[in-house]
N, CA, C and O atoms as a Tinker XYZ file with bonds, in Angstrom:
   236  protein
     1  N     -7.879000   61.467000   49.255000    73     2
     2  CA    -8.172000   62.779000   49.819000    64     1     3
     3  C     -9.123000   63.545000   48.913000    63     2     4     5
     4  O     -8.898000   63.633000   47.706000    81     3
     5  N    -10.105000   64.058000   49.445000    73     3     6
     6  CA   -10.928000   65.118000   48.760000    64     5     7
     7  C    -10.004000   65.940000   48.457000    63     6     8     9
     8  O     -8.883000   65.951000   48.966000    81     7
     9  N    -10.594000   67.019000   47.223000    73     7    10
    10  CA   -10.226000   68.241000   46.598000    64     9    11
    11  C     -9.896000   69.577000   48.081000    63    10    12    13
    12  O     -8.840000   70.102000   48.433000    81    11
    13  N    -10.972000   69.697000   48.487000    73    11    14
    14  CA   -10.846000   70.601000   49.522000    64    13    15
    15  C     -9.702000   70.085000   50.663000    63    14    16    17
    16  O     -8.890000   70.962000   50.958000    81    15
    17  N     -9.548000   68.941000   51.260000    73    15    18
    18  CA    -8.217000   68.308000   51.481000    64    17    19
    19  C     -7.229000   68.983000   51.362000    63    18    20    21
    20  O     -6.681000   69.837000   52.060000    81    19
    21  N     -6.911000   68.235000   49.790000    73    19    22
    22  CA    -5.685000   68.656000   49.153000    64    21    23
    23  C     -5.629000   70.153000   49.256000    63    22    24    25
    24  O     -4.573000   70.500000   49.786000    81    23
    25  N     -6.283000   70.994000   48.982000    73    23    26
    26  CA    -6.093000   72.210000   48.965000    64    25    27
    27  C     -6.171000   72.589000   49.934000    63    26    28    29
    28  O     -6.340000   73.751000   49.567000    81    27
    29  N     -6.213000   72.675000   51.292000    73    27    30
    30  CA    -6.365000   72.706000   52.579000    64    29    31
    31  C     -4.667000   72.370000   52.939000    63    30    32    33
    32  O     -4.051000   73.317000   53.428000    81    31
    33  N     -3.836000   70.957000   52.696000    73    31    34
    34  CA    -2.803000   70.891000   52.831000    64    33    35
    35  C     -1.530000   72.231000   52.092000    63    34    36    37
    36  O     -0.561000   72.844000   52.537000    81    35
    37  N     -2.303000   72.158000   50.707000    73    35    38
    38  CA    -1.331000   72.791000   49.852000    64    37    39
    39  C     -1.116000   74.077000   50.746000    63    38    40    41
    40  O     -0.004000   74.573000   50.930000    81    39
    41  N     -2.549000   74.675000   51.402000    73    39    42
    42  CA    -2.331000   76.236000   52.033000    64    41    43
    43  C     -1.458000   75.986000   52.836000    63    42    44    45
    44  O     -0.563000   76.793000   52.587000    81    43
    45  N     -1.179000   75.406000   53.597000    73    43    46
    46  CA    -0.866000   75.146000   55.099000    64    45    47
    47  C      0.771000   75.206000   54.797000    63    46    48    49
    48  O      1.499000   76.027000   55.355000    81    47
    49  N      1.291000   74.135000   53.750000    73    47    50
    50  CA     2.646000   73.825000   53.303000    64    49    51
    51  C      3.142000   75.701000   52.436000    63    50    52    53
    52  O      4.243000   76.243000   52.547000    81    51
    53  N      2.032000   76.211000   51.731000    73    51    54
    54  CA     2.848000   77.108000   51.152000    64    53    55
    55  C      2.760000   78.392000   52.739000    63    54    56    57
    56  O      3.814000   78.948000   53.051000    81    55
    57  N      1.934000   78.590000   53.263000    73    55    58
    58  CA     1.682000   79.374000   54.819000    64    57    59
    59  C      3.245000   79.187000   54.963000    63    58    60    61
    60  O      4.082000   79.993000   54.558000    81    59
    61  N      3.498000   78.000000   55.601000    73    59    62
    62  CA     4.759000   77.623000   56.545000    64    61    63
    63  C      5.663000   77.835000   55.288000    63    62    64    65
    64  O      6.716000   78.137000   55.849000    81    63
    65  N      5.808000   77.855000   54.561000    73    63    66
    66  CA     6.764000   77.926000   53.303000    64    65    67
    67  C      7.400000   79.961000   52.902000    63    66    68    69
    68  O      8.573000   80.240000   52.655000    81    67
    69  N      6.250000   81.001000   52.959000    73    67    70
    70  CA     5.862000   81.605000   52.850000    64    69    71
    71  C      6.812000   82.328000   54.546000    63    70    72    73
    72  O      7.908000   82.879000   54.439000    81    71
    73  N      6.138000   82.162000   55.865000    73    71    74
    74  CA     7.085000   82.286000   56.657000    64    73    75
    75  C      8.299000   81.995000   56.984000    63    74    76    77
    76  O      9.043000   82.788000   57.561000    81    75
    77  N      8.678000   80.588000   56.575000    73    75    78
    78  CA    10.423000   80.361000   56.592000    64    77    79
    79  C     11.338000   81.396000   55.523000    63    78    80    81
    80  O     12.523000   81.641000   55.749000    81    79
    81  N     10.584000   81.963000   54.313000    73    79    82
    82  CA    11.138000   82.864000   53.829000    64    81    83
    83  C     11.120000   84.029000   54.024000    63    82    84    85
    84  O     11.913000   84.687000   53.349000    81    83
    85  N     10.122000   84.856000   55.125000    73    83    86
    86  CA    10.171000   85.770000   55.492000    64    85    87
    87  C     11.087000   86.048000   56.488000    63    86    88    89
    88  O     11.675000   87.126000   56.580000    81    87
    89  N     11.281000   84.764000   57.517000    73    87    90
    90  CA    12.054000   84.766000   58.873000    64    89    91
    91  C     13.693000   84.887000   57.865000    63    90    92    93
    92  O     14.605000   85.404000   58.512000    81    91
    93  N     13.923000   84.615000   56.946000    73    91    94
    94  CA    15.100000   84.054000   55.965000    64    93    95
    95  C     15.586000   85.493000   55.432000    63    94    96    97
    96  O     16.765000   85.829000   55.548000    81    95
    97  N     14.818000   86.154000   54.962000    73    95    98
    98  CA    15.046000   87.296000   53.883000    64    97    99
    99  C     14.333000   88.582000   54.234000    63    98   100   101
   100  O     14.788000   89.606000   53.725000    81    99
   101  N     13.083000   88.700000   55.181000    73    99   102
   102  CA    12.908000   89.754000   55.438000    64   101   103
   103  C     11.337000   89.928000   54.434000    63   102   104   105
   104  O     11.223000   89.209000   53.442000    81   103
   105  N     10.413000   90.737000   54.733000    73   103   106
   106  CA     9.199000   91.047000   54.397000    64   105   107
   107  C      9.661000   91.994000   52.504000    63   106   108   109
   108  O      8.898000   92.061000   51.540000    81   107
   109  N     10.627000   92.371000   52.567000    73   107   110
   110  CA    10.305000   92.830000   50.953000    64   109   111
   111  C     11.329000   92.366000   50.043000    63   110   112   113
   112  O     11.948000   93.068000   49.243000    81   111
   113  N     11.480000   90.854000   50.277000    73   111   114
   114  CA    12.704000   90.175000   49.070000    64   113   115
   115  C     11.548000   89.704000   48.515000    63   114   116   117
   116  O     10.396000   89.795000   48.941000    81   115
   117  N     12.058000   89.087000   47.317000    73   115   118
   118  CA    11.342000   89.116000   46.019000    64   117   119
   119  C     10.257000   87.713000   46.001000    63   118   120   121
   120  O      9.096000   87.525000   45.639000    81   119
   121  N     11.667000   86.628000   46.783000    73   119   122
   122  CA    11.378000   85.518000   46.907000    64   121   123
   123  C     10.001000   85.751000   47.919000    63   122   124   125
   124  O      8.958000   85.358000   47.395000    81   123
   125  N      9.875000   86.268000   49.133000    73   123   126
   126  CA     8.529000   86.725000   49.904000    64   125   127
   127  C      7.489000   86.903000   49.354000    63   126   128   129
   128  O      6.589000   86.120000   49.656000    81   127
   129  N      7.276000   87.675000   48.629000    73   127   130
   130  CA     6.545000   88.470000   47.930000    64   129   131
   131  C      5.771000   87.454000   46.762000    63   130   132   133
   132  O      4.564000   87.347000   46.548000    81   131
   133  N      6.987000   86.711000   46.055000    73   131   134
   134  CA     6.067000   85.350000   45.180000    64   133   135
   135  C      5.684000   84.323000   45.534000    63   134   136   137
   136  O      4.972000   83.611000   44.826000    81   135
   137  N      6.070000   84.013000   46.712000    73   135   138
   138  CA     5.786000   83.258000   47.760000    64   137   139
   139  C      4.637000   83.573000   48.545000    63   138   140   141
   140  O      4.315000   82.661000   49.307000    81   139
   141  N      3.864000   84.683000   48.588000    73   139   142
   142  CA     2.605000   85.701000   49.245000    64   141   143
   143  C      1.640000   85.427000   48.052000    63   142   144   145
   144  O      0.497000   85.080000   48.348000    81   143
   145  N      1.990000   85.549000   46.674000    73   143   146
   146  CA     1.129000   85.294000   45.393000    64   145   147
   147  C      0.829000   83.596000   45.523000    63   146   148   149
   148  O     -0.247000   83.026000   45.342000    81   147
   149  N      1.508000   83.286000   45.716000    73   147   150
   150  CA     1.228000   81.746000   45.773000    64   149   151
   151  C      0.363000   81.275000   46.718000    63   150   152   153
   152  O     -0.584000   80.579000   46.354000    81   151
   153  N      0.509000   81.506000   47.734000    73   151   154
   154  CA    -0.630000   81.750000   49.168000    64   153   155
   155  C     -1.924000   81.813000   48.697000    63   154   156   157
   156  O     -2.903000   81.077000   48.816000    81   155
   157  N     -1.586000   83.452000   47.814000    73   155   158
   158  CA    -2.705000   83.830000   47.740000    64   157   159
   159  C     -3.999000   83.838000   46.882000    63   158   160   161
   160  O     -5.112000   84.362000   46.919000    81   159
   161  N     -3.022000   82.671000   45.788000    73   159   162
   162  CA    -3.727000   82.401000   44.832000    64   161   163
   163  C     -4.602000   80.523000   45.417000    63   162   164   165
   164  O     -5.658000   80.070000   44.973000    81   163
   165  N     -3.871000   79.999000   46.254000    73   163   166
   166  CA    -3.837000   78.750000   46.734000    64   165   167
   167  C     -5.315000   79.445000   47.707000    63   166   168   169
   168  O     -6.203000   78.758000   48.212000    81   167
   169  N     -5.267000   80.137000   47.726000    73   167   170
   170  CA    -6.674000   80.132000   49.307000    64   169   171
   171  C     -7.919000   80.984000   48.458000    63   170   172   173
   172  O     -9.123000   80.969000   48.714000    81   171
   173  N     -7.306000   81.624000   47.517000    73   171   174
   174  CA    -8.700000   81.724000   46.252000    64   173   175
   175  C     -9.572000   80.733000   46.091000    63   174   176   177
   176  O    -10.766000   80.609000   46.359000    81   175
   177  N     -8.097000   79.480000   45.202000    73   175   178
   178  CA    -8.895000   78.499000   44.960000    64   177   179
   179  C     -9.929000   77.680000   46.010000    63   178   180   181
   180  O    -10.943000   77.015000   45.797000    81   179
   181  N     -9.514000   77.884000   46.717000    73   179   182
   182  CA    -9.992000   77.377000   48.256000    64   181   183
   183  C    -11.384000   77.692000   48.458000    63   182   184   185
   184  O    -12.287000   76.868000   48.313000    81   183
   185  N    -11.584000   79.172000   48.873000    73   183   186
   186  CA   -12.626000   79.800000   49.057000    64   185   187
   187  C    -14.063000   79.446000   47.702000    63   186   188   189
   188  O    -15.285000   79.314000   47.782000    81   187
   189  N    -13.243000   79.416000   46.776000    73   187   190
   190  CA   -13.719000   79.234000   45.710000    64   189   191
   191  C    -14.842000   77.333000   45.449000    63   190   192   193
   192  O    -15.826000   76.880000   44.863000    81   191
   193  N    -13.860000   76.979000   46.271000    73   191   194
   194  CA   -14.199000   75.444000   45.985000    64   193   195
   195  C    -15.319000   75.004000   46.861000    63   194   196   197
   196  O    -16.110000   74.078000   46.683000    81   195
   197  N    -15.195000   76.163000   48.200000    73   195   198
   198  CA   -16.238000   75.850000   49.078000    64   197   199
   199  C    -17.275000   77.292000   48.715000    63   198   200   201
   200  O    -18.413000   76.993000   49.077000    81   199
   201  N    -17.255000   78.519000   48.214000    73   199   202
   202  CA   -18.742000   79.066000   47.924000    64   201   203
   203  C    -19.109000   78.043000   46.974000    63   202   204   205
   204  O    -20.328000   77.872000   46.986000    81   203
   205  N    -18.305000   77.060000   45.891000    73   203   206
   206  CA   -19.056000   76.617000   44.671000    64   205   207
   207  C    -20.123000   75.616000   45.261000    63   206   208   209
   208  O    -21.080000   75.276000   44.565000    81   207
   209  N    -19.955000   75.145000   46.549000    73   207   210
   210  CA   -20.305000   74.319000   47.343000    64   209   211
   211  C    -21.564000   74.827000   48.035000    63   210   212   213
   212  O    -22.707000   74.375000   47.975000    81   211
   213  N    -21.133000   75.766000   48.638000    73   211   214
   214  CA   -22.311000   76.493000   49.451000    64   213   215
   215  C    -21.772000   76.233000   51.138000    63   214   216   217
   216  O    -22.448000   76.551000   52.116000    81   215
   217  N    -20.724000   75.736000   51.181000    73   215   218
   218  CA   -19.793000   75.660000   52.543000    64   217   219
   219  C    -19.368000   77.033000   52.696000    63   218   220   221
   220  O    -19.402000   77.915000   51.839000    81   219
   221  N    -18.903000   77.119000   54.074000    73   219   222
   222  CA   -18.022000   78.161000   54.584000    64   221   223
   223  C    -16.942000   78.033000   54.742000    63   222   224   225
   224  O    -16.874000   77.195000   55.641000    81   223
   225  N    -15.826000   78.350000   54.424000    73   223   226
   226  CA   -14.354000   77.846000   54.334000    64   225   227
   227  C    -13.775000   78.224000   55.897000    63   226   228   229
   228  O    -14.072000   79.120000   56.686000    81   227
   229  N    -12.965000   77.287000   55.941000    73   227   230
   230  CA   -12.614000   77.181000   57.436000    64   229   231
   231  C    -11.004000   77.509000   57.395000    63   230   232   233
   232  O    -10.276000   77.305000   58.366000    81   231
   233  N    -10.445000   78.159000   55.875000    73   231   234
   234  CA    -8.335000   79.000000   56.106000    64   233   235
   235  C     -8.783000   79.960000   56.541000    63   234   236
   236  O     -8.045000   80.883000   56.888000    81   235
């Protein structure tokens, strides 16, 4: 698997990961919330991997 791949999966798994804990605990438990950092650091890298590229990211 390419880099962009993998990181393409990783979003997708922490996304769905990210909602089962919201549906679980509600929008301001703690677990949500580091679970939202993780997301959101995962689709940085993302964006990141495709401007370094000169692609348009497709999360």
């Amino acid at each position: 698997m390419q880099t962009d791949n993998i990181l393409s999966h990783h979003v997708e798994a922490a996304r769905q990961k990210l909602h089962d804990l919201q549906n679980k605990y509600g929008f301001g438990h703690s677990s949500v919330l580091k679970q939202s950092m993780v997301l959101d650091e995962l689709i940085n890298q993302y964006q990141y991997t495709y401007y370094r590229h000169g692609k348009k990211p497709t999360v």
